[in-house]
C-alpha positions in Angstrom: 9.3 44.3 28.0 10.7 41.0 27.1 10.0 39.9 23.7 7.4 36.7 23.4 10.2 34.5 21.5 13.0 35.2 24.7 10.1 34.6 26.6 9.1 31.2 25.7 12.9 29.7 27.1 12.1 31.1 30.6 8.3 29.5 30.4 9.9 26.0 29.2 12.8 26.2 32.0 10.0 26.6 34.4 8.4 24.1 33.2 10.8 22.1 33.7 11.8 23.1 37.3 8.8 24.7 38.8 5.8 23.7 37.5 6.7 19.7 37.8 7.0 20.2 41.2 3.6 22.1 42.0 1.6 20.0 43.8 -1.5 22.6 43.2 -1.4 21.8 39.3 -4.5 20.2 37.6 -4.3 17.1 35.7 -3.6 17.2 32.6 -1.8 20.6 33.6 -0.1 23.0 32.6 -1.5 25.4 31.2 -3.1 25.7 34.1 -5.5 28.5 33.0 -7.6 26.8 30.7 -8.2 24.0 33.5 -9.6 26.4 35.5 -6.7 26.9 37.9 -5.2 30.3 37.3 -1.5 30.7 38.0 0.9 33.3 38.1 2.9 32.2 35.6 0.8 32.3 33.1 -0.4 35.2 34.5 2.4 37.3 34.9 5.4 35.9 33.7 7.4 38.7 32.0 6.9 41.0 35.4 7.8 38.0 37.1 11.0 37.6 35.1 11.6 41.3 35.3 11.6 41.4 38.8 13.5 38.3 39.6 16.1 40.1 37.8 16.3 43.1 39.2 17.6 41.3 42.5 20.9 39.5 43.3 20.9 38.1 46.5 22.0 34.8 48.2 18.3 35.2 50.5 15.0 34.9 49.5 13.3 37.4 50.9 14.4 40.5 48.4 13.1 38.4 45.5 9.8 38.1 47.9 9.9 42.0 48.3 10.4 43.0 45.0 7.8 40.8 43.8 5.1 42.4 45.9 5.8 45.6 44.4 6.2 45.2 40.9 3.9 42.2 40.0 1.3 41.9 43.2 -0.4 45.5 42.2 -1.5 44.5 39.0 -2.5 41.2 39.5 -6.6 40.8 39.5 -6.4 38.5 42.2 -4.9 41.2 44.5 -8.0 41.3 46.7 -8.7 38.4 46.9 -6.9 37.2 49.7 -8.6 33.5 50.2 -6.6 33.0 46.9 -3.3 33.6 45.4 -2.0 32.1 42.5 1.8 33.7 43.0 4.2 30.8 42.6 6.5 33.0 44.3 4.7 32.1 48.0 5.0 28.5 47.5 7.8 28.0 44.7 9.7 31.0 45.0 13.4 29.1 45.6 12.7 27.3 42.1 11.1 30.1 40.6 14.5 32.3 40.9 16.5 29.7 39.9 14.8 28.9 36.9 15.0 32.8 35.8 18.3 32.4 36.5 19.6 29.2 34.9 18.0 30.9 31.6 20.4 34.0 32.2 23.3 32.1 32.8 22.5 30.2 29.7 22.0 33.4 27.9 25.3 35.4 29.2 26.9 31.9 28.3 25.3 32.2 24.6 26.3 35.9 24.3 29.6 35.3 25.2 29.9 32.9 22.8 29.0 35.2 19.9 31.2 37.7 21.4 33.9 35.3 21.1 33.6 34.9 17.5 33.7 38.4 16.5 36.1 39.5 18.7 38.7 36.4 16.2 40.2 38.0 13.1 40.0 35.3 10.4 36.7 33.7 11.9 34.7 34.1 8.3 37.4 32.2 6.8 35.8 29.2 4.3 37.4 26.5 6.1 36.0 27.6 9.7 32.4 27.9 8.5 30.9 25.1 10.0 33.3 24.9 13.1 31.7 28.3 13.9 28.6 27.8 13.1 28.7 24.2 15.7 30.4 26.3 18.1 27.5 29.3 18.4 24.9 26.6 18.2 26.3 24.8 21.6 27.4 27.6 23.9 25.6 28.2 26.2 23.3 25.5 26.0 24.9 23.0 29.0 24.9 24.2 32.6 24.1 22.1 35.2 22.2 19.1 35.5 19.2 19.1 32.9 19.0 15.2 32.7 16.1 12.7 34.8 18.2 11.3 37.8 17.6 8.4 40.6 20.2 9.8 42.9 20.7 8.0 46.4 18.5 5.3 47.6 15.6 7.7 47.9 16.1 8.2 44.2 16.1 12.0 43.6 15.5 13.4 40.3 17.8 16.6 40.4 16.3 17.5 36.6 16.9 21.2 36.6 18.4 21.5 40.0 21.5 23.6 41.0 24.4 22.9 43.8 22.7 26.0 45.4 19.3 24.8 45.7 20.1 21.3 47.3 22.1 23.1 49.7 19.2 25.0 50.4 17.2 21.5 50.3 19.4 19.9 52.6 18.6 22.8 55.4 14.6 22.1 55.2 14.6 18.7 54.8 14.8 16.3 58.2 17.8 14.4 59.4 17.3 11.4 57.6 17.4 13.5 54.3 19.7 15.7 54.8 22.9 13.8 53.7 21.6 12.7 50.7 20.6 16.1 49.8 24.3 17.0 50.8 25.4 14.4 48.7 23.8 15.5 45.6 24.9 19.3 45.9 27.9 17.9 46.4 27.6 15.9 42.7 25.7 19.1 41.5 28.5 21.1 41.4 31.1 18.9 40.3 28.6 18.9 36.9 28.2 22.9 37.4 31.4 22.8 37.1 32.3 20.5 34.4 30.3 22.5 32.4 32.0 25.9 32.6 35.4 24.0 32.1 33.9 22.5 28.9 33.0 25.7 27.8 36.3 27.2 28.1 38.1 24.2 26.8 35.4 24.9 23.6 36.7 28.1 23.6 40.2 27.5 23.8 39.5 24.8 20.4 37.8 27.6 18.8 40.5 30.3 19.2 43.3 27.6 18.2 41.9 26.9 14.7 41.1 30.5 14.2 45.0 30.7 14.9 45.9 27.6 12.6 47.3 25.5 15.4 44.5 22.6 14.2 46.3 19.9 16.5 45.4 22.4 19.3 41.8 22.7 18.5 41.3 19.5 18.5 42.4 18.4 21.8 41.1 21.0 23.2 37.3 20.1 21.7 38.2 16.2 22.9 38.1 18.0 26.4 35.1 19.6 25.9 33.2 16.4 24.7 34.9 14.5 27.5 33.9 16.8 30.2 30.6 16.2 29.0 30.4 12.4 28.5 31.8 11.4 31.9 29.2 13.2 33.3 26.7 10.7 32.2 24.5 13.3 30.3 25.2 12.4 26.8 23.6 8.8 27.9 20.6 10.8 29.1 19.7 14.2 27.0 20.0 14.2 23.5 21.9 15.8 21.4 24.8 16.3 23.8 26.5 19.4 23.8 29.8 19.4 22.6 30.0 15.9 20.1 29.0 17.3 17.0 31.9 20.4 17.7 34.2 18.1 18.6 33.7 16.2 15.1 33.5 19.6 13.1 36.9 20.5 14.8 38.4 17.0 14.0 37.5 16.9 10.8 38.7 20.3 9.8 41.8 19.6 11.8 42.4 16.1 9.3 41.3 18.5 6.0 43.9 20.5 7.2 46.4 18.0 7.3 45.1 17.0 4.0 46.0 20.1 2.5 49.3 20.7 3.7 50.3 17.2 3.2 48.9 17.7 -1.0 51.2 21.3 -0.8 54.2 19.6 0.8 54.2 17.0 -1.9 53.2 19.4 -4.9 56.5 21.4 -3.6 58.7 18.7 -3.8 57.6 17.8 -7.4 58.2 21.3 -8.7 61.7 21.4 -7.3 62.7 18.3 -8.8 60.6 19.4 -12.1 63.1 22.2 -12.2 
């Protein structure tokens, strides 16, 4: 069992992806179940979860599978087959890939952590806060998770991955289909400035844990970079990488600072003596 506080970021990401797009929801919705309209999400969400992770496939139909064995037999609504309030008949495409943005996120996060113990000298004073910055971010930035008007139909690709709107532009008719291209297309160029910020945060992190503070802070001007000609920073606030990047800098100048002070207090002792 998933705890309730874990459990919250996998309700919000659907949310986000899944239930904004349910054409089923009451106004004023969701929570649906107070309105009257019951759904499985609210329902059933950490089997739901559960089960979406126990799959890894590139097709839908083993996700479908498994969630008619482990969630469908304890649902009330089970016989009561003139209603079904599985998002998983209708949704089930978004459904996964919210579950599994959160995971990514999460073995992003987790990484991140791992990263910092795994660097003798991390506690050190003067790394405190670059640390700290660093744990806070990874993890956090993806994919797109930003409003968009993409194309002249003006797609909102909020919480959608290059995956999906490949799968889009399959369903979708003729006249659709290359926008949908299109935006898979700009999808995974974000997807995948993402990881590469990551890394380059990474690579910034390990530097100053190494001393090399010019290093660090090239590499964080990457990160932040990766990010900002993305267009997100204009769009979701706070970005991702900024404040790291300023933490870095300014530790790399107090640096400088320092050894500038002991360079000069060297000179003045040898030519005390």
């Amino acid at each position: 069992m998933i705890a309730s506080a874990e459990m919250q970021e996998y309700l919000d990401q659907i949310r986000q992806e899944v239930c904004s797009r349910c054409v089923e929801r009451p106004e004023g919705g969701p929570p649906c179940l107070p309105l009257g309209k019951p759904c499985g999400v609210e329902l059933h969400l950490p089997q739901l979860v559960a089960a979406v992770q126990q799959v890894h496939s590139p097709l839908v139909e083993p996700y479908l599978q498994t969630n008619r064995q482990e969630v469908c037999p304890t649902c009330p609504y089970l016989h009561h087959p003139e209603f079904c309030p599985c998002p998983m008949d209708r949704l089930a495409v978004l459904v996964v890939g919210a579950i599994e943005t959160v995971d990514q996120r999460r073995k992003r996060r987790d990484h991140g952590h791992e990263v910092v113990a795994s660097l003798e000298g991390h506690k050190r004073p003067e790394l405190a806060e670059v640390v700290r910055v660093y744990e806070e971010a990874a993890g956090t930035w993806t994919g797109c998770d930003w409003p968009t008007t993409f194309g002249l139909t003006a797609l909102n690709l909020e919480g959608w991955t290059a995956e999906e709107a490949e799968d889009q532009a399959i369903e979708v008719n003729r006249e659709q289909r290359q926008t949908w291209e299109d935006a898979a297309c700009w999808l995974e160029e974000v997807e995948r400035r993402a990881e590469e910020a990551e890394a380059e945060a990474e690579m910034a992190l390990r530097t100053a844990t190494a001393g090399d503070w010019a290093d660090a802070a090239e590499h964080a001007r990457r990160a932040w970079n990766l990010e900002f000609t993305t267009g997100r920073t204009f769009r979701r606030q706070p970005p991702t990488w900024q404040r790291f990047y300023e933490v870095v800098t300014l530790a790399a100048w107090a640096h400088d600072r320092r050894q500038a002070t002991n360079r000069r207090f060297s000179i003045t002792v040898l030519n005390d003596s």
